[in-house]
C-alpha positions as a Python dict, from the first residue, in 0.01 Angstrom:
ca = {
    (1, 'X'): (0, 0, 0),
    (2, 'X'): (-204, -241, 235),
    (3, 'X'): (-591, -154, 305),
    (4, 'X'): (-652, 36, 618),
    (5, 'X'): (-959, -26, 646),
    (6, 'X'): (-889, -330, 876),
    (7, 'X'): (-679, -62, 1114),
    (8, 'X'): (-998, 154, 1132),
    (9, 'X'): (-1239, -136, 1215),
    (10, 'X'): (-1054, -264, 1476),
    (11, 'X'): (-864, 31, 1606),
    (12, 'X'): (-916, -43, 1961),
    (13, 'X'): (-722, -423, 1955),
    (14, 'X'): (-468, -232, 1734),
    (15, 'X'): (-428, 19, 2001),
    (16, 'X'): (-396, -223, 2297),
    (17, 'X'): (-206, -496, 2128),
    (18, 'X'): (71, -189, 2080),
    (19, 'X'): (31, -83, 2455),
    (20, 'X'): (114, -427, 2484),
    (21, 'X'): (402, -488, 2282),
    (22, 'X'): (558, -170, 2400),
    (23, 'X'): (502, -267, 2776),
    (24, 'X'): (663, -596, 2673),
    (25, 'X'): (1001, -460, 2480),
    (26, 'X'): (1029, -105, 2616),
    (27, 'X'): (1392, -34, 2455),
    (28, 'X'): (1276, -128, 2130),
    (29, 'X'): (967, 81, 2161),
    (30, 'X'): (1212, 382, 2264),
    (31, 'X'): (1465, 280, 1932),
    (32, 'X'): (1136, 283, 1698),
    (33, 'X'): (1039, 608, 1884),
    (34, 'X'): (1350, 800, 1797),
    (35, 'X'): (1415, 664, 1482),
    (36, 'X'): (1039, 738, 1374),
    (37, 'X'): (1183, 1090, 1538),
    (38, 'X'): (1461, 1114, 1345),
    (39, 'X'): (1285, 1004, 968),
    (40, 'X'): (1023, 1286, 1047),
    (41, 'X'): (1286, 1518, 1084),
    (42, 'X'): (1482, 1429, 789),
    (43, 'X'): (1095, 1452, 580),
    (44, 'X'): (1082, 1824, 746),
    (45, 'X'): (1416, 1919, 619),
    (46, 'X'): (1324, 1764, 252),
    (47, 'X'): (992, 1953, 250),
    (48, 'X'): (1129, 2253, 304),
    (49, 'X'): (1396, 2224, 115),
    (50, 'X'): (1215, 2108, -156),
    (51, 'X'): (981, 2418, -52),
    (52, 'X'): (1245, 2659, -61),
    (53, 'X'): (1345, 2544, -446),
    (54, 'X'): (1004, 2572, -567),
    (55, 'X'): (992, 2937, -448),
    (56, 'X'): (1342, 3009, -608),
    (57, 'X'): (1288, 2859, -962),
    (58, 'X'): (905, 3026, -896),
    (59, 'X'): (1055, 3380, -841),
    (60, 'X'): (1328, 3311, -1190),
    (61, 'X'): (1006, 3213, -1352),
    (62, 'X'): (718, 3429, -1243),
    (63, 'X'): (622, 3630, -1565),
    (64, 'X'): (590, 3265, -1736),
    (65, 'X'): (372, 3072, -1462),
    (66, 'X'): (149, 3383, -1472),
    (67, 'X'): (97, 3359, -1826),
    (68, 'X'): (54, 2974, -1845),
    (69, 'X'): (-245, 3043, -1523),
    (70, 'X'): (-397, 3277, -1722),
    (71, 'X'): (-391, 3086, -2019),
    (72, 'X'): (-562, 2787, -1853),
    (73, 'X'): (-785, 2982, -1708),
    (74, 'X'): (-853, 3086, -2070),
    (75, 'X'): (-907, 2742, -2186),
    (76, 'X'): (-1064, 2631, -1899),
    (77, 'X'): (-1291, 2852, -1732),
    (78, 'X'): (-1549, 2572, -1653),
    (79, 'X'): (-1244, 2368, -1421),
    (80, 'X'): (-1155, 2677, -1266),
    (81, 'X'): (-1508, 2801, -1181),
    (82, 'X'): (-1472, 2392, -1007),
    (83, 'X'): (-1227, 2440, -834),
    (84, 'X'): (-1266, 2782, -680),
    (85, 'X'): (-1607, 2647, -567),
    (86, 'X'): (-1503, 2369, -373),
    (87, 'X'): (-1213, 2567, -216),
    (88, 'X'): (-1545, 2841, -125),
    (89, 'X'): (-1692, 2542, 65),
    (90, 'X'): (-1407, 2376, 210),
    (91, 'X'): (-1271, 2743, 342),
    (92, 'X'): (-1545, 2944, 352),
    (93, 'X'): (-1334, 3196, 572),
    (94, 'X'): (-997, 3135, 396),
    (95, 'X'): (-1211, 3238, 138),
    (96, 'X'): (-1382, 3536, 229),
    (97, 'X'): (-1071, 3671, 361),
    (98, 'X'): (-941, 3620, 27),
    (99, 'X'): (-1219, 3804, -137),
    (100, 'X'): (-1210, 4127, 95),
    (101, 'X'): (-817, 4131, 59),
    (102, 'X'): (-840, 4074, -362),
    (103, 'X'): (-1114, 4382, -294),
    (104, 'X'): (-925, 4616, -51),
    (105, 'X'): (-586, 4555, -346),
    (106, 'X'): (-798, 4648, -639),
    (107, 'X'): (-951, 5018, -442),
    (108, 'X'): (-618, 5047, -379),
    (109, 'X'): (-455, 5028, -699),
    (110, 'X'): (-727, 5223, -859),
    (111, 'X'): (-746, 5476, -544),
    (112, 'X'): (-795, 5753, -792),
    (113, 'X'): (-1132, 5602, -975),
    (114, 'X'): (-1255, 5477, -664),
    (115, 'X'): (-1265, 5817, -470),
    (116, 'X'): (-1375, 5974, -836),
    (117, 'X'): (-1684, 5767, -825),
    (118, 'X'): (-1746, 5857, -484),
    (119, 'X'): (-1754, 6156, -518),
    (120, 'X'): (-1943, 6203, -793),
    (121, 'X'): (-2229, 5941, -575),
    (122, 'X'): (-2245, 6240, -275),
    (123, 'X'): (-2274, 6432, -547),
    (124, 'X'): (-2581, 6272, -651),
    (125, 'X'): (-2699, 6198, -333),
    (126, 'X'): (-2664, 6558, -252),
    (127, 'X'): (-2884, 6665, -564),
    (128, 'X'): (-3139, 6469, -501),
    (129, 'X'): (-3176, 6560, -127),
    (130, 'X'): (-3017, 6883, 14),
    (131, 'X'): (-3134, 6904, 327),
    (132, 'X'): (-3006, 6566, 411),
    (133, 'X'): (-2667, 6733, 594),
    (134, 'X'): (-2891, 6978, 810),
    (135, 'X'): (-3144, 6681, 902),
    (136, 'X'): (-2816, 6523, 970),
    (137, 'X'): (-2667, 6813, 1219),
    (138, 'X'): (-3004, 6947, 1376),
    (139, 'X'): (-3010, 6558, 1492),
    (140, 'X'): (-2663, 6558, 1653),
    (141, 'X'): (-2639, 6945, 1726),
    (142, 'X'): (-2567, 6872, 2103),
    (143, 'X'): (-2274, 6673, 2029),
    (144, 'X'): (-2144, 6873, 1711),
    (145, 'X'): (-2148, 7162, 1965),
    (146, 'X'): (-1980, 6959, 2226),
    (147, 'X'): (-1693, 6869, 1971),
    (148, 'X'): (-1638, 7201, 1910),
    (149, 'X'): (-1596, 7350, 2240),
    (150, 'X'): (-1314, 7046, 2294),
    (151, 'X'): (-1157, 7215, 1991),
    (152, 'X'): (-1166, 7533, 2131),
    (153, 'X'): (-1032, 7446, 2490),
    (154, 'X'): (-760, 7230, 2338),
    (155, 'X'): (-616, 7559, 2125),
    (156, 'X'): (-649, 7728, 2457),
    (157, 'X'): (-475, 7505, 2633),
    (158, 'X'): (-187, 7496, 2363),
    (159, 'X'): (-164, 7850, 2340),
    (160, 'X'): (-153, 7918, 2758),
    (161, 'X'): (119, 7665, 2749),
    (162, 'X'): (293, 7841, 2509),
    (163, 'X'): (290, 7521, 2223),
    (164, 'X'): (225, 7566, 1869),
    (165, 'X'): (-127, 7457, 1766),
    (166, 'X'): (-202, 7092, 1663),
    (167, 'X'): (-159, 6948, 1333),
    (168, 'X'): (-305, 6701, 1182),
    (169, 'X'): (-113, 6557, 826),
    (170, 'X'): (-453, 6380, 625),
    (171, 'X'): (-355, 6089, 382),
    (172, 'X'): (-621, 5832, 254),
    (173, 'X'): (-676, 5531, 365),
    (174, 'X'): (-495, 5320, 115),
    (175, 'X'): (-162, 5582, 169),
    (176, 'X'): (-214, 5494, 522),
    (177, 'X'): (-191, 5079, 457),
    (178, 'X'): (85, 5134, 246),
    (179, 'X'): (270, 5337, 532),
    (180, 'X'): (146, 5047, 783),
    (181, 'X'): (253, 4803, 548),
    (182, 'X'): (620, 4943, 504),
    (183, 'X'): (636, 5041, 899),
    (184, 'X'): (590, 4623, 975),
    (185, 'X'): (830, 4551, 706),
    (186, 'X'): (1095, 4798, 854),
    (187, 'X'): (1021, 4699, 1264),
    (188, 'X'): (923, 4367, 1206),
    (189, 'X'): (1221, 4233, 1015),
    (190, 'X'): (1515, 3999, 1141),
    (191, 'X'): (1807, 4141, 1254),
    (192, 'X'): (2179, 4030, 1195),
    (193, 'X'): (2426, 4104, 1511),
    (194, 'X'): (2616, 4327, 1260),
    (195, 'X'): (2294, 4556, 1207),
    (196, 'X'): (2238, 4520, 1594),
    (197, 'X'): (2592, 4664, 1691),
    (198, 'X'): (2527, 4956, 1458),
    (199, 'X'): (2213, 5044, 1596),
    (200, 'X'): (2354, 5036, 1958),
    (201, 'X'): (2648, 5281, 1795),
    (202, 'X'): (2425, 5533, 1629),
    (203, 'X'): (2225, 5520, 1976),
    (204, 'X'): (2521, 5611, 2189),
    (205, 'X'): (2664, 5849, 1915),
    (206, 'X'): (2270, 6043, 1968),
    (207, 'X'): (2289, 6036, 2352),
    (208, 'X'): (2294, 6398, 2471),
    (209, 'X'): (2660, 6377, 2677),
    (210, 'X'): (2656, 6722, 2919),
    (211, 'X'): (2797, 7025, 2806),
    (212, 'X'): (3120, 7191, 2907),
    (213, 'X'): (2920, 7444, 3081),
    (214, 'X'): (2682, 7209, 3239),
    (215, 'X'): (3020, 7024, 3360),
    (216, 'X'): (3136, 7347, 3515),
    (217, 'X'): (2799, 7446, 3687),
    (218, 'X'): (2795, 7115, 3859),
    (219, 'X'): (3129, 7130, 3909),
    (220, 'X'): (3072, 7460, 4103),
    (221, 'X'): (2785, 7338, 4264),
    (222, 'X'): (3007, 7074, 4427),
    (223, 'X'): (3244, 7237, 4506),
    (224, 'X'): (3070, 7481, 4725),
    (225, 'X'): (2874, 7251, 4932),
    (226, 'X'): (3214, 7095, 5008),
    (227, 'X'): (3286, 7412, 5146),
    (228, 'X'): (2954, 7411, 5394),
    (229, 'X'): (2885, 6994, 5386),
    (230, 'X'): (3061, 6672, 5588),
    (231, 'X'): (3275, 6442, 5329),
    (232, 'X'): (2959, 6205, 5398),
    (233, 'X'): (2713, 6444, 5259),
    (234, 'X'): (2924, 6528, 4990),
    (235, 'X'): (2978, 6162, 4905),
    (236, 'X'): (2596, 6146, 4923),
    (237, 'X'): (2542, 6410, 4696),
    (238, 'X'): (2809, 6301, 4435),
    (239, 'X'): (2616, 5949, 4435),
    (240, 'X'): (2271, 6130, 4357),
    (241, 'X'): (2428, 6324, 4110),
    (242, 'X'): (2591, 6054, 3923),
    (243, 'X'): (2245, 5859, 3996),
    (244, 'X'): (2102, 6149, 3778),
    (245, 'X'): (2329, 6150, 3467),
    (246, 'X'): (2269, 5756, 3456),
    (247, 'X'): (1904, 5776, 3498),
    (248, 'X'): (1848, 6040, 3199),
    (249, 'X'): (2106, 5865, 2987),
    (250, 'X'): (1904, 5528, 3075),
    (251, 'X'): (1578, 5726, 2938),
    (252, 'X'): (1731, 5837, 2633),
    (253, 'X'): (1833, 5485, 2550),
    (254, 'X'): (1494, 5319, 2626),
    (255, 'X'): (1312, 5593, 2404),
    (256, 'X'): (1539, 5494, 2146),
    (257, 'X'): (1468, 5147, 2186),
    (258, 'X'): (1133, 5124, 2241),
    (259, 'X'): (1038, 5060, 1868),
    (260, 'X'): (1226, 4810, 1805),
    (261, 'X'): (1107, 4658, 2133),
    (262, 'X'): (774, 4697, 2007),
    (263, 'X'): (833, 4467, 1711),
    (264, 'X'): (1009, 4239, 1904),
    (265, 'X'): (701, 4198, 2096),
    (266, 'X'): (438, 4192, 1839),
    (267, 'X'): (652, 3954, 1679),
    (268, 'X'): (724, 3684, 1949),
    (269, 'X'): (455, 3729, 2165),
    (270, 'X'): (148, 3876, 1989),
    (271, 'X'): (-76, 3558, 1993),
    (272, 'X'): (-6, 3478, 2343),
    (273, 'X'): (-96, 3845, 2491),
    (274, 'X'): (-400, 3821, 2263),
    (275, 'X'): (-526, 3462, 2436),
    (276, 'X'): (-460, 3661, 2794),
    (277, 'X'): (-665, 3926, 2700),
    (278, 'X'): (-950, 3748, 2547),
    (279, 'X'): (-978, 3489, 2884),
    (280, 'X'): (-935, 3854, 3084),
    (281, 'X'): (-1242, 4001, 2862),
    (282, 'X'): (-1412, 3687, 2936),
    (283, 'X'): (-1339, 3711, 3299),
    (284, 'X'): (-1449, 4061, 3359),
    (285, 'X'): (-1782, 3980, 3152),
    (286, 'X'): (-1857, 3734, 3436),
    (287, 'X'): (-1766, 3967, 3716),
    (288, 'X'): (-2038, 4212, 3502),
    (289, 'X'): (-1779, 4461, 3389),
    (290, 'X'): (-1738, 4572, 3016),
    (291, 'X'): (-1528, 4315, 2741),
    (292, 'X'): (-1216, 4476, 2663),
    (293, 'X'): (-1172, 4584, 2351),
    (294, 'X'): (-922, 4346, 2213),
    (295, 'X'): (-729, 4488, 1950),
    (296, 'X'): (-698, 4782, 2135),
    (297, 'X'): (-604, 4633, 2501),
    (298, 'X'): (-376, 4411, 2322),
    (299, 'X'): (-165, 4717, 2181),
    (300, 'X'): (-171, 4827, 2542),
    (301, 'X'): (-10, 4515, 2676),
    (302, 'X'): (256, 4492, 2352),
    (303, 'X'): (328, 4857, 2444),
    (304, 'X'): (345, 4846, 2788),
    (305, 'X'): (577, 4512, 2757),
    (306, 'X'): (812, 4653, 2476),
    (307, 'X'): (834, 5016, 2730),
    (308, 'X'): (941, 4731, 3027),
    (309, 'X'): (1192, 4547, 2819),
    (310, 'X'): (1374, 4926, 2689),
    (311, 'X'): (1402, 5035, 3008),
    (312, 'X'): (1566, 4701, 3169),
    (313, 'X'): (1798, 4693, 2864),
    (314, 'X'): (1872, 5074, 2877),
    (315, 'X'): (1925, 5001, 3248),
    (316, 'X'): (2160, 4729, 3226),
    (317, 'X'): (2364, 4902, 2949),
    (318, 'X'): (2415, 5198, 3136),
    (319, 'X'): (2506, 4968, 3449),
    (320, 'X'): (2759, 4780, 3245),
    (321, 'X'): (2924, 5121, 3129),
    (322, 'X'): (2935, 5234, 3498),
    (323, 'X'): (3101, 4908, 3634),
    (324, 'X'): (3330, 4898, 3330),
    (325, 'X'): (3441, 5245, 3426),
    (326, 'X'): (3502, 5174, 3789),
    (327, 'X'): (3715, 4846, 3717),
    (328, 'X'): (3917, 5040, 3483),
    (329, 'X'): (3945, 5355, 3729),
    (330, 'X'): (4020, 5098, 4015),
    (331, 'X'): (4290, 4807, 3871),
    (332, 'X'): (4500, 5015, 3603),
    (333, 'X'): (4668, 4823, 3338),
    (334, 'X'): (5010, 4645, 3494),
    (335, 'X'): (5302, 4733, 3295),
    (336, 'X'): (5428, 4403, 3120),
    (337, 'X'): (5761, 4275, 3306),
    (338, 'X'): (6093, 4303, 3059),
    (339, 'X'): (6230, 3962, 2915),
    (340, 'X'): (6567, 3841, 3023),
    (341, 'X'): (6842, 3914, 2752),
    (342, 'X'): (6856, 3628, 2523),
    (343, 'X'): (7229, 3556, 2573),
    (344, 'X'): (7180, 3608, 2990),
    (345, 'X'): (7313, 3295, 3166),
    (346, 'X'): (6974, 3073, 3292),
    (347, 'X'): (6993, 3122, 3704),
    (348, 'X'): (7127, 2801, 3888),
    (349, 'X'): (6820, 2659, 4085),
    (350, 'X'): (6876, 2678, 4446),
    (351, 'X'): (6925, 2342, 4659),
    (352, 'X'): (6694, 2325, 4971),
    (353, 'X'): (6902, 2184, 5262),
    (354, 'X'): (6828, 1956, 5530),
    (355, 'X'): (6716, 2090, 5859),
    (356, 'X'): (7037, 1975, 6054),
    (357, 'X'): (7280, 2057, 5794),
    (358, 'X'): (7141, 2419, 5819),
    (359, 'X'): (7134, 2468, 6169),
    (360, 'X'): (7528, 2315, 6154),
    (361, 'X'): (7559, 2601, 5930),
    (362, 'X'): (7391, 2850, 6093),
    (363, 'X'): (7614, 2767, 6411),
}
């Protein structure tokens, strides 16, 4: 392999002598250019390739490289203190991410023993000083108090409206990342068209189609403003009503949707909505507003997005259906013609003739 230090020494006559060349033999600098293009992309493909074995034969193999890690990390405790050392202060944040993730897995795999201990620590802390809770309250009484009359107006509310009262399902945290955990899986998976078509199925199977007796009301309903309204009006009315039955079957459809939308959009566009609302944050801290709260503004946006992109598909479905409907009301199918009879004698094309020799005739 030749020494590169000379390259990095005298990088700028490198650098121009190549401008130079290149200005000097631009097709060959456009060959080298898309076969260096081309070699790149066959060293992708190879790497992942290559990638995509190592995780096979890794999965067929797991219980044994686990064992043969732990053993060297058995035999070798000072190389592996060494290592995880200089990967602390080459990453420090890869690292500390690490560490709080290897953390939050071992709370939650020992959920049980973790919330024993803590327990029995308020416990303790409770022994030793009572009267910390009433300190505690006496300190925020005002907005205790204030918390509690929301409660009460809320169940008032509820009950004037006539709903049942709210309830709230508890789980622990580490039930609640294993929920979040299997939600992502579920929404934020890829899709095959076959899975796709099913979906749309099930979704127009759901879709609450009128009843007979909703039929017949309207039907009624038409019929006796045709008795009282113009042909116009009653076209007019027809239209709204149809305008209706699209618009709530268009709402069904999007609320159906909308999760799905909602992965789509964390999925594809996440990072992007998140740079728009940090420079926005940024922007309304110069104007001397409050920073957004990002996570929580960005959620807004992915919801607000994936609610956009239901509707317009729920829309467009349900405008499909409609036109589909009207073609086939308007141009029924044409009855095929009937074949001659196989043994019918083929028709004698007929001879044009000239204009004088027909106007003889004609005389």
């Amino acid at each position: 392999m030749p020494d590169r230090r000379y390259y990095f020494e005298h990088r700028e006559q490198q650098l121009a002598a190549s401008r130079a060349w290149k200005q000097a033999n631009p097709d060959r600098a456009r060959a080298h250019n898309r076969e260096s293009a081309r070699r790149a992309a066959l060293r992708k493909k190879a790497i992942q390739r290559r990638r995509e074995r190592g995780r096979a034969w890794y999965a067929e193999h797991r219980d044994q490289e686990r064992a043969r890690a732990r053993r060297f990390r058995q035999e070798h405790p000072d190389k592996v203190r060494e290592y995880q050392a200089r990967f602390r202060e080459r990453h420090p944040e890869r690292a500390a991410e690490q560490g709080r993730r290897a953390s939050q897995k071992w709370r939650d795999g020992k959920a049980d023993t973790v919330r024993a201990n803590q327990r029995a620590a308020a416990e303790a802390r409770r022994g030793d000083d009572p009267d910390a809770f009433r300190r505690w309250y006496q300190t925020n009484l005002e907005q205790q108090r204030e918390r509690g009359r929301e409660a009460s107006r809320r169940r008032s509310r509820l009950k004037k409206l006539g709903l049942p009262p709210r309830k709230i399902q508890r789980v622990y945290a580490n039930e609640r990342r294993v929920n979040e955990r299997a939600g992502d899986e579920f929404f934020g998976r890829q899709r095959s068209a076959a899975d796709v078509a099913r979906l749309r199925a099930e979704v127009m199977s759901s879709f609450r189609w009128p009843t007979a007796a909703q039929l017949a009301r309207q039907r009624a309903v038409l019929q006796a403003r045709q008795r009282v309204m113009s042909q116009d009006e009653l076209r007019i009315a027809g239209q709204r009503l149809q305008d209706r039955l699209r618009a709530a079957k268009a709402s069904d459809l999007a609320r159906t949707l909308f999760p799905e939308e909602v992965a789509n959009v964390a999925r594809t566009r996440s990072s992007r909505l998140r740079r728009e609302v940090e420079m926005d944050s940024i922007a309304r801290q110069n104007r001397g507003a409050e920073p957004y709260d990002v996570d929580k503004e960005l959620q807004r946006r992915i919801h607000q997005e994936a609610g956009e992109r239901a509707i317009a598909i729920a829309k467009r479905s349900v405008k499909e259906e409609h036109v589909k409907r009207l073609v086939s009301a308007s141009f029924p199918p044409v009855p095929r013609r009937r074949s001659a009879p196989v043994n019918a004698a083929p028709q004698q094309p007929r001879r044009s003739t000239p204009t004088g020799e027909r106007g003889d005739v004609e005389r």
